[in-house]
DRENPA-3360 file (N, C-alpha, C; in nm, 2 decimals, always signed):
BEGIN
1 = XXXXXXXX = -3.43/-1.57/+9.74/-3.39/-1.45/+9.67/-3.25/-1.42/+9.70 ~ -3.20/-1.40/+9.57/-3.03/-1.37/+9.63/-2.97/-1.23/+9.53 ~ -2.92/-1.19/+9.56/-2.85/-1.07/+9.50/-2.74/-1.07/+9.42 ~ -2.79/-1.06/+9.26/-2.65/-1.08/+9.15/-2.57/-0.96/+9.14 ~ -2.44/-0.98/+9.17/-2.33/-0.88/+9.07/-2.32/-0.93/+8.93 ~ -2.27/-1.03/+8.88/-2.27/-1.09/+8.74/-2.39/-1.13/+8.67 ~ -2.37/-1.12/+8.57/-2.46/-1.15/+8.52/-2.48/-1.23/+8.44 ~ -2.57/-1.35/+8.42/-2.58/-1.50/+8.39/-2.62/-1.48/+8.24;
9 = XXXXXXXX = -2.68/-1.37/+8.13/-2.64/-1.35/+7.99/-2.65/-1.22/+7.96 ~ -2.64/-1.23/+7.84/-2.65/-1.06/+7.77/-2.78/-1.03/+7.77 ~ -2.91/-1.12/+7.78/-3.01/-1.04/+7.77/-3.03/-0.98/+7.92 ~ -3.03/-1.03/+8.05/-3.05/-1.03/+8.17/-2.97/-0.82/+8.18 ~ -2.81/-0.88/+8.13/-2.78/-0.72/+8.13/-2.85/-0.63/+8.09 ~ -2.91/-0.63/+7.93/-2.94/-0.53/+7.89/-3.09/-0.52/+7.96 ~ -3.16/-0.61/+8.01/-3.24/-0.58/+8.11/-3.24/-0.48/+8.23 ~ -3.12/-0.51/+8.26/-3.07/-0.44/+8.41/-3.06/-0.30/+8.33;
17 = XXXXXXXX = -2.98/-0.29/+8.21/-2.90/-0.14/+8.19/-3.07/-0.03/+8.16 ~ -3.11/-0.14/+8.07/-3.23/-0.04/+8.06/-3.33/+0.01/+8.15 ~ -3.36/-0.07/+8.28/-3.40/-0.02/+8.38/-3.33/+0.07/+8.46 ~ -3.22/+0.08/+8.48/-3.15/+0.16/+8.49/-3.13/+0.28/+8.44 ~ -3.16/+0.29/+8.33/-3.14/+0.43/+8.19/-3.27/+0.46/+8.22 ~ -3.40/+0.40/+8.28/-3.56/+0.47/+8.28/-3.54/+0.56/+8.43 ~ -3.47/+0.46/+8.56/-3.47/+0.57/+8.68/-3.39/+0.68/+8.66 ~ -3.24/+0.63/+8.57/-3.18/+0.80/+8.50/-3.28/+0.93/+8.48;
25 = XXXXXXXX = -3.35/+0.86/+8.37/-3.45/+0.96/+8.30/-3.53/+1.02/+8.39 ~ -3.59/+0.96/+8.48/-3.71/+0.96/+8.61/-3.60/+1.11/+8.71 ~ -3.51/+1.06/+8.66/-3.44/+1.22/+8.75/-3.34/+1.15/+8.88 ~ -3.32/+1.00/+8.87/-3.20/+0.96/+8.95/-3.07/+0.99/+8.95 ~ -2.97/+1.05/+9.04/-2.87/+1.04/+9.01/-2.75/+0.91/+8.99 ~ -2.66/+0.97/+8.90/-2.55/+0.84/+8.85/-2.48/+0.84/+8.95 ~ -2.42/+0.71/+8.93/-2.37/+0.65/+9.05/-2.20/+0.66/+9.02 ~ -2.21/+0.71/+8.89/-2.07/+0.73/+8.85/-2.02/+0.85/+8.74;
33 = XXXXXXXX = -1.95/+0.92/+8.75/-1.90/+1.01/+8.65/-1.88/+0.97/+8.50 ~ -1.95/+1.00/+8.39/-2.00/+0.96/+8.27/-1.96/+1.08/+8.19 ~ -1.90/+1.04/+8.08/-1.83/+1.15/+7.94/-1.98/+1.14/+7.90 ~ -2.04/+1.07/+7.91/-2.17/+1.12/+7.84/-2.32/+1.13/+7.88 ~ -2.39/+1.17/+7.83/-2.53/+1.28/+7.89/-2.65/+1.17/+7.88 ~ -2.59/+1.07/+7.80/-2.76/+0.96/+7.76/-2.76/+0.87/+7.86 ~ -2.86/+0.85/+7.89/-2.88/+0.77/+8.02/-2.83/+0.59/+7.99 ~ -2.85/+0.54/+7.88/-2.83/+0.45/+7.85/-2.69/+0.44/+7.81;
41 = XXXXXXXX = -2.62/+0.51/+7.82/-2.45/+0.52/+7.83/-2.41/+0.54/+7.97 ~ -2.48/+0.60/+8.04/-2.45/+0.62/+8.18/-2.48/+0.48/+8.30 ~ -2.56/+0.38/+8.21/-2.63/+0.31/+8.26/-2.54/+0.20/+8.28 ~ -2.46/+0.17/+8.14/-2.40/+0.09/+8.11/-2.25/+0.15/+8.18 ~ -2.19/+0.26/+8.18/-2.10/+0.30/+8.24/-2.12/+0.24/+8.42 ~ -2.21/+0.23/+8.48/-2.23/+0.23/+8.64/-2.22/+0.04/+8.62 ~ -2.28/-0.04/+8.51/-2.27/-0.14/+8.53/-2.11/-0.19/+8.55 ~ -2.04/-0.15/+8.41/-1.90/-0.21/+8.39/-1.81/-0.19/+8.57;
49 = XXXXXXXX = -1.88/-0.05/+8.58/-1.78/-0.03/+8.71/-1.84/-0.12/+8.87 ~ -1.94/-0.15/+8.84/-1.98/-0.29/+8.94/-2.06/-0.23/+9.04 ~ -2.13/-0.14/+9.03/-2.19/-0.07/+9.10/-2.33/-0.11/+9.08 ~ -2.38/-0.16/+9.00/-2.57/-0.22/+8.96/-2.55/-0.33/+9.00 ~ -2.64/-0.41/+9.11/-2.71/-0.50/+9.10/-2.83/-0.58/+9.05 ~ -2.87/-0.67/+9.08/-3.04/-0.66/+9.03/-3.04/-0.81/+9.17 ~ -3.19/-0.84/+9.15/-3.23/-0.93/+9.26/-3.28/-1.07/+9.16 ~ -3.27/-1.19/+9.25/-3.31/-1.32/+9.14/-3.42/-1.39/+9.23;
57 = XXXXXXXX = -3.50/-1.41/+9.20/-3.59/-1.43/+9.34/-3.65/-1.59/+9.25 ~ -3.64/-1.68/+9.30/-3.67/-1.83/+9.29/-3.82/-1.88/+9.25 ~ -3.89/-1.77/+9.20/-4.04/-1.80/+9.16/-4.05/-1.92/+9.07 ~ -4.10/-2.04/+9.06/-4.14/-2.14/+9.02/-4.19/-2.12/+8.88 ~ -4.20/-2.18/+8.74/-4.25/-2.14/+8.65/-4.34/-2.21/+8.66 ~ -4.50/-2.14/+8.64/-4.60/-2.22/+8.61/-4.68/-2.21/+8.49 ~ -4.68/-2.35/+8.43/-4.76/-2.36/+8.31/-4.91/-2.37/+8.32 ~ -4.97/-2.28/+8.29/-5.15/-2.30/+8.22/-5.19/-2.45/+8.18;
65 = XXXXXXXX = -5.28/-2.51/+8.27/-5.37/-2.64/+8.26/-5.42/-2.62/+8.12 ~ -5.39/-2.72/+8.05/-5.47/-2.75/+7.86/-5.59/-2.81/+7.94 ~ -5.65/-2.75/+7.87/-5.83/-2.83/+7.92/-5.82/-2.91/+7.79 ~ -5.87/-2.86/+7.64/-5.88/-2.99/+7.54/-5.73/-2.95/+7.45 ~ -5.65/-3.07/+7.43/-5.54/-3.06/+7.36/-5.59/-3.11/+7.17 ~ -5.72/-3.16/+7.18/-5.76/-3.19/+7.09/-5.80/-3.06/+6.94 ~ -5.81/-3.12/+6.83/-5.83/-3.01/+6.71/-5.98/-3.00/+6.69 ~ -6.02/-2.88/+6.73/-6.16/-2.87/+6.71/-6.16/-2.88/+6.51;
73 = XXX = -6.34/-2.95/+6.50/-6.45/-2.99/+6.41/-6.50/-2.92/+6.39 ~ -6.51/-2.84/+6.25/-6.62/-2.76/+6.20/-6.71/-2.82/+6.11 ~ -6.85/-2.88/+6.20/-6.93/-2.96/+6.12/-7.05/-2.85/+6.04;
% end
């Protein structure tokens, strides 16, 4: 498990920003002084200034066993 400042694409960010905009809403305080009141501007403002992290933690992908790969017969 290691701890990102950067972030590896745009989707990963807008991951990060919108979890971020939900603990806003939840009643968290910003971590930075924002011209504006939407959480999702405030969210993205805390990211640019380097202040959000997120965690990457090494979980293995696992794929579901195919039991029949075959096309079922309707006799």
């Amino acid at each position: 498990m290691t701890i990102e400042k950067s972030f590896d694409s745009n989707y990963r960010k807008v991951l990060v920003a919108a979890r971020r905009a939900r603990q806003l809403q939840s009643g968290s305080r910003a971590l930075v002084n924002s011209h504006s009141s939407k959480p999702c501007r405030m969210a993205q403002d805390e990211i640019e200034a380097g202040l959000i992290s997120y965690v990457k933690t090494e979980a293995p992908v696992v794929k579901p066993p195919v039991e029949d790969s075959g096309i079922a017969l309707i006799s």
